[in-house]
Structure formats: C-alpha cells, structure tokens
N, C-alpha and C positions, 0 to 999 in steps of 0.2 A: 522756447523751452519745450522739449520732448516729454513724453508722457512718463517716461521715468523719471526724469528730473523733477516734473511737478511732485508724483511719488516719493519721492527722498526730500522733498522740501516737505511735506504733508510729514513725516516719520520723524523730523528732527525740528520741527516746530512744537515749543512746548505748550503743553495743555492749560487748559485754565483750571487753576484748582478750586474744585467746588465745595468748600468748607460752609460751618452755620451762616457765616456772614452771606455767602452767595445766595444762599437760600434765601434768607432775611430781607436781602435788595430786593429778588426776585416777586418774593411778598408784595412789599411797599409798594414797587412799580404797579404789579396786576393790582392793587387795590384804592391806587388813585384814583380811579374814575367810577367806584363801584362799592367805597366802603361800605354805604350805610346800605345798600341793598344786601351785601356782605354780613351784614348787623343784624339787619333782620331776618335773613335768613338761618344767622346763627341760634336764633331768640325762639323764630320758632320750632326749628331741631328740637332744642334744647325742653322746649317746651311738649313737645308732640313726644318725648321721652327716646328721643336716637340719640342725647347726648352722653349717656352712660354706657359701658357696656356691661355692665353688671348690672344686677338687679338685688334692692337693698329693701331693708325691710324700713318703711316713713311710717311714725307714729303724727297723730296731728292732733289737733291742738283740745279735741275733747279727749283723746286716751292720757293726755299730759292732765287736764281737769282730773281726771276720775284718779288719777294717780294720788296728786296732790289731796284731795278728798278724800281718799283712802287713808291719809294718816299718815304712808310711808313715813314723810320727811321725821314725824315726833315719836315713831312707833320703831327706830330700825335697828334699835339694842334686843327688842322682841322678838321682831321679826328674823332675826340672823339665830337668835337661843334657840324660834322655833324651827328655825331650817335645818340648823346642826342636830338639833335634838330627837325632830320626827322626820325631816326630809322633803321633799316636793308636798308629800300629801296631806300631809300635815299643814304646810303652810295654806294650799287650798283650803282646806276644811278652817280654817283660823281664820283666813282673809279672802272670804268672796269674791273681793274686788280684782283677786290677783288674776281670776278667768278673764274679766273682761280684759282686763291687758292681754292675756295672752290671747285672747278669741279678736281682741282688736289686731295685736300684734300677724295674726296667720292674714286675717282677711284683707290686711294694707301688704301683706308678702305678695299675696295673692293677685289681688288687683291691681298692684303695681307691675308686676311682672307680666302679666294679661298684657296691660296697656302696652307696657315698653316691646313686647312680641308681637304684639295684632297689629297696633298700630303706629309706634317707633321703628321699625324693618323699614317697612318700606319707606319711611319716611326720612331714614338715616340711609338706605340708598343713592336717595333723591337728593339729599345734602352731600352725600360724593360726588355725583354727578354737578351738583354745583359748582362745587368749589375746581373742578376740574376747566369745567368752563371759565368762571375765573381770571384760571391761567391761562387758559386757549385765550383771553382777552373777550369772554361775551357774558359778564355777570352781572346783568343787569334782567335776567329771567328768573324769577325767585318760584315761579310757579312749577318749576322742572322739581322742587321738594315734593310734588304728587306725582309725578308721571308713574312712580311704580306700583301704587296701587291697581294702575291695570295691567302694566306688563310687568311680570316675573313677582308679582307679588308672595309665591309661595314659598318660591325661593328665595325670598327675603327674611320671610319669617326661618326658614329652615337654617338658613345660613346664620342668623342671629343665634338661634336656640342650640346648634353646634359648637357657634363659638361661644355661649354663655356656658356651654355644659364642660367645656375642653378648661373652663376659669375655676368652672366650679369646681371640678375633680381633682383640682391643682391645691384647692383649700382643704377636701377631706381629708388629711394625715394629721392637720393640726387640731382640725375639731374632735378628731379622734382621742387626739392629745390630751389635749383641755378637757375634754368629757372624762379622762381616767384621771388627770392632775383633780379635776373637781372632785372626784370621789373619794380620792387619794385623801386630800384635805381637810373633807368633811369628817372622816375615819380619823384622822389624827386629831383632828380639835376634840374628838368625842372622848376620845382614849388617851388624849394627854400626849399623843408621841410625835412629836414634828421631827423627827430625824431626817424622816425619808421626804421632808418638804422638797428640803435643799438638793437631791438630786431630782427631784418634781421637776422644780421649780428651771433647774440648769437646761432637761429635757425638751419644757414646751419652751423656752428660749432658743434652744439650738433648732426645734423644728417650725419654729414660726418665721427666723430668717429664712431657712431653706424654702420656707414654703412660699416665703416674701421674694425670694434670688426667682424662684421657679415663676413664679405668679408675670415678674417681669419680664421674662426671658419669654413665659408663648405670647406677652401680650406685644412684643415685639415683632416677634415670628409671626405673627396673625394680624400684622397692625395696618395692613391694606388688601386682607381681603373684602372685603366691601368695598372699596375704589375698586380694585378688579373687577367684581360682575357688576359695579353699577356703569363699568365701559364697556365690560364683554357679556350683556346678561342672558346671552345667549349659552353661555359653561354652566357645568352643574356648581353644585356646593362643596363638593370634596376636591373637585379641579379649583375653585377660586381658593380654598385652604392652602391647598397644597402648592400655587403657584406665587402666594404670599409668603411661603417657607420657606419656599426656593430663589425667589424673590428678595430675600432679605439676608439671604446668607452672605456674610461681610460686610452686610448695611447695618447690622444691630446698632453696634458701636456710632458708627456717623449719624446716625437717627438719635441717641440716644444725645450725644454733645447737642445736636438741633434743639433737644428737648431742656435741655440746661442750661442752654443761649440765655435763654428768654427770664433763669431766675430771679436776674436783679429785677427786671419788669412785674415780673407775679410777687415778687418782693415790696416792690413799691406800689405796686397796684392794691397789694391787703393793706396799706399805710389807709386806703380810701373809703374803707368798712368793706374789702371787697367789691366797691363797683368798679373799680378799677379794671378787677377781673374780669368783668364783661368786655367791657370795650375790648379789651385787648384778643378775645378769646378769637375777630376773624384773622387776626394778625399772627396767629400762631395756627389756627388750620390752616390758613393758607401755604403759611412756608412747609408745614408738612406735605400739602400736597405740591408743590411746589421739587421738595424733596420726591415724592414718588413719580414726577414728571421729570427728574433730570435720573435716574438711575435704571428708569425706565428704556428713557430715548422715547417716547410716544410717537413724535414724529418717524421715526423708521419703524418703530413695531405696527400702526397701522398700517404699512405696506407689507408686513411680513406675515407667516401664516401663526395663528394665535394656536396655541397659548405658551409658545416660547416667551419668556421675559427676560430671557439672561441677558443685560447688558452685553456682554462678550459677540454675542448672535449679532450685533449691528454696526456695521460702522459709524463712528461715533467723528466726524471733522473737527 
C-alpha cells in the first residue's frame, strides 16, 4: 500500500465519537489504580480552599449563637416595623447585636477570601496539575498539590483574583437591581402603594436569569484556565484567560452535557446526606479533565509550539 492509499484510508475511516460517555470510561480507566490517592487529593483541594471559585461569605457557628440570642427568631414582626419605619439606622441603634453579624459577617468575607487567594491558588494549580497526571497514568503523587507555592506562585494568586473578579462583575447588575427593588419596597410598604412592586418584582427576575445565563457562560469560557498554566506555567494570566476562551469555543455545549452526565449520580449521591457527593467528586474531575485532554490533543500539542490550543492545529489519527 502507497503512501496515498494509507492517506485515503486515514480520510474515510470513521472517528470515534467522543460523547459524555467517552469521557466517563476514560475517567473510570485512569482511576483504577489511583482512586483513593484521587480522594485525598480531592479532600485536600477542597479543604486548602481551591475547591470554589468564588468567594462566599461563611458565618459559623458563634455569629448563628449571637443571632439566636439576639431574639431575631421572637422579635421579627418588630424588627421588619422597625426597618420599614426608620431604615438600616434605626434598626442598628434598636439591636446592637445586628453590628456583630455584620462586623462578623465582613471579617468571615474577608478571611475567607484571603485564604481561598493566598493560599487556595496555588493550591488549586497543583490539583490541576494532579489530575492531569492522572490521566498521563501517574496519580499516585499527591504531593504535586504544593509544587506551586514555589514556582509561579504569583501567578496563581493573580490568575485566581482575575478570574474571581471577571465572576464578580458578571453579578453587579443584579445587586444593583435588588438594592433599588429593596428600596422600591421599603417606599411602598411605608406609603401603602405596591403598584410598582409587580414591575420590581418582573425586573430583578428578568435580570437575575441573565445574570444567572451570563454567570455560566464565562464560567465555561474560563473553565480551564488553570489546567492551562498549571501545564504551561511558564504563560502569563491574560495568555492562560484568553487560551481558555479560545479553547472552548464549540466545547461550551459538549462540556456542559459532560456536566449533566453525572445528574442522576449527584442525585442519588444527596439520597446519602451528601456523602455521597464526596466520593464521587474524583470521578467527575477527572472526566473533566479527561474532557480537556481529548479536545486538547496534549499528545501532539506538546510537540507543537505553545500556546496554540486549537484542536484543528494537530493532527488528530
């Protein structure tokens, strides 16, 4: 057989279609021999604060005491007369205790977000780097969760803090929203006129989807820039953004089915009070990355020159 004839046999051999399922196998296979290092790995991610990529505000379990003490739960027909009636300052000057929620409420923002930046970055690098290995077939290094504290740590943190801020500004229209529906409301209950509720009320509806459609769309768009530099972390943080975008143009969709695979599992896994969801949690990174190692081609991109990611760039057998 001539070199064209292989050629035209390579052109009219069909592909293998790589659907959730493929990915899934792919999963299962890499984590035969590796789950529970896969487990723990995931546990301490998770724990070291790179399992989110947002940053939420945690109250604990003394600001819930000082709540509860404070009477809300017997006091909340007063409490709501005096909100309507004098406003935030009022309610302070009436219930003291509401500072400490809120002075608890900023300093758990605070520190939480600190943590998950200082030291979830590079921490949630290094769990890219994991799970990629993994796949390469060598997951049984759990210690690769630290490597980036010494290399590329800055850019870990920058690159987190770009993408928490790219989340963040995706949510500012709604809170805008809600802060003028709040005011709205409080003006009507005072003066007796709910007319203009119910177009409120339609407003932050319509912009809380949008903001809900938007919110998913970059967390899609941005959903392997950190596998990016935790393989090339030698790219800046606008090159790992931007090669995640490009990167994902016509994968939104096929990623997103991957993510919906797995409902009936996360379904039957909250049947277990949620422990469920743990175990399962290396079983669904993995197929994700899994996912960004077939759309990739890693094999031929590390022969090529980086930071081309376009599938179409490689020959693909």
């Amino acid at each position: 057989m001539n070199q064209n004839d292989q050629s035209n046999d390579m052109l009219q051999r069909p592909a293998r279609i790589k659907n959730a399922a493929y990915y899934r196998q792919r999963a299962r296979e890499a984590l035969k021999n590796c789950y529970w290092y896969a487990f723990l790995a995931a546990m301490l991610a998770g724990f070291l604060g790179a399992g989110s990529e947002d940053f939420s505000i945690r109250f604990d379990t003394d600001t819930l005491t000082t709540l509860q003490e404070g009477g809300f739960g017997q006091d909340v027909a007063n409490f709501l007369d005096t909100l309507i009636q004098g406003g935030l300052s009022a309610v302070l000057q009436s219930y003291p205790w509401v500072w400490v929620i809120l002075v608890g409420a900023v300093m758990g923002a605070v520190t939480s977000t600190l943590f998950c930046l200082l030291v979830g970055s590079p921490v949630k690098l290094g769990y890219e780097r994991y799970k990629l290995d993994v796949i390469d077939g060598a997951g049984r290094e759990v210690k690769v969760l630290f490597r980036y504290f010494k290399q590329g740590y800055k850019k870990s943190v920058a690159l987190r803090f770009l993408h928490g801020l790219i989340l963040f500004g995706a949510s500012v229209p709604l809170a805008v929203v809600i802060c003028i529906f709040w005011s709205t409301w409080l003006n009507a209950v005072r003066t007796n006129t709910l007319d203009g509720l119910v177009l409120s009320s339609l407003l932050v509806a319509v912009v809380a989807l949008a903001t809900s459609i938007l919110q998913i769309w970059l967390n899609y768009r941005y959903r392997f820039c950190f596998t990016i530099m935790a393989e090339y972390p030698e790219i800046g943080v606008i090159d790992a953004l931007r090669n995640s975008a490009q990167l994902m143009k016509g994968n939104k969709w096929k990623l997103f089915c991957l993510d919906f695979s797995f409902l009936g599992w996360i379904l039957l896994s909250i049947l277990t009070c949620g422990i469920g969801v743990v175990f399962l949690t290396p079983y669904t990174e993995i197929a994700t990355t899994a996912f960004y190692d077939g759309i990739t081609n890693r094999q031929a991109a590390k022969e090529a020159v980086f930071p081309s990611l376009d599938p179409d760039d490689y020959s693909v057998e």
